[in-house]
C-alpha positions in Angstrom: 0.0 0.0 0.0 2.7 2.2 0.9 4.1 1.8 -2.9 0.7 2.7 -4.0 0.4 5.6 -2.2 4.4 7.2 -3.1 3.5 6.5 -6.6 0.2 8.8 -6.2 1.8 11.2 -4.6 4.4 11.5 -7.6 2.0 11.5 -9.9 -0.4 14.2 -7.9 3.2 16.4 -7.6 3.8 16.1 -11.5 0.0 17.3 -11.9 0.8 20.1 -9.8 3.7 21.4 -12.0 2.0 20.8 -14.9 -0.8 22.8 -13.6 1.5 25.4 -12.6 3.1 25.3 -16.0 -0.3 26.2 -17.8 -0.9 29.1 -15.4 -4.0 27.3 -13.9 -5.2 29.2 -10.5 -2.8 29.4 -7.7 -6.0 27.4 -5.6 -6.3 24.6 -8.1 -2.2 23.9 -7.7 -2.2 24.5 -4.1 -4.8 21.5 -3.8 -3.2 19.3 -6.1 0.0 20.0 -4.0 -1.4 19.8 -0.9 -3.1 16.4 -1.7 0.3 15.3 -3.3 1.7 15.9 0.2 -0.9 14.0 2.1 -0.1 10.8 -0.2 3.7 11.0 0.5 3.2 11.4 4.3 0.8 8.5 4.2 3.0 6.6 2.2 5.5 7.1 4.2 3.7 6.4 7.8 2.1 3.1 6.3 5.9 1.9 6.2 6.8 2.5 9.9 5.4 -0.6 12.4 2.6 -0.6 13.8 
């Protein structure tokens, strides 16, 4: 799951950009980043032991 989740968050970070390359609102990139993030830091906690 934690694979699953990394890969997201790539792929949500790499929308991101994009969306900040085609001068998309500053509110639609900041959510795409901000879920981005949530994905890596869930990816990243699923690894630690319970």
């Amino acid at each position: 799951m934690s694979i699953v989740l990394l890969a997201l968050a790539g792929i949500l970070f790499g929308g991101a950009w994009s969306l900040q390359q085609q001068e998309r609102s500053k509110v639609a990139v900041a959510i795409v980043g901000l879920l981005g993030v949530l994905s890596l830091v869930g990816g990243i906690l699923w690894m630690f032991p319970k």
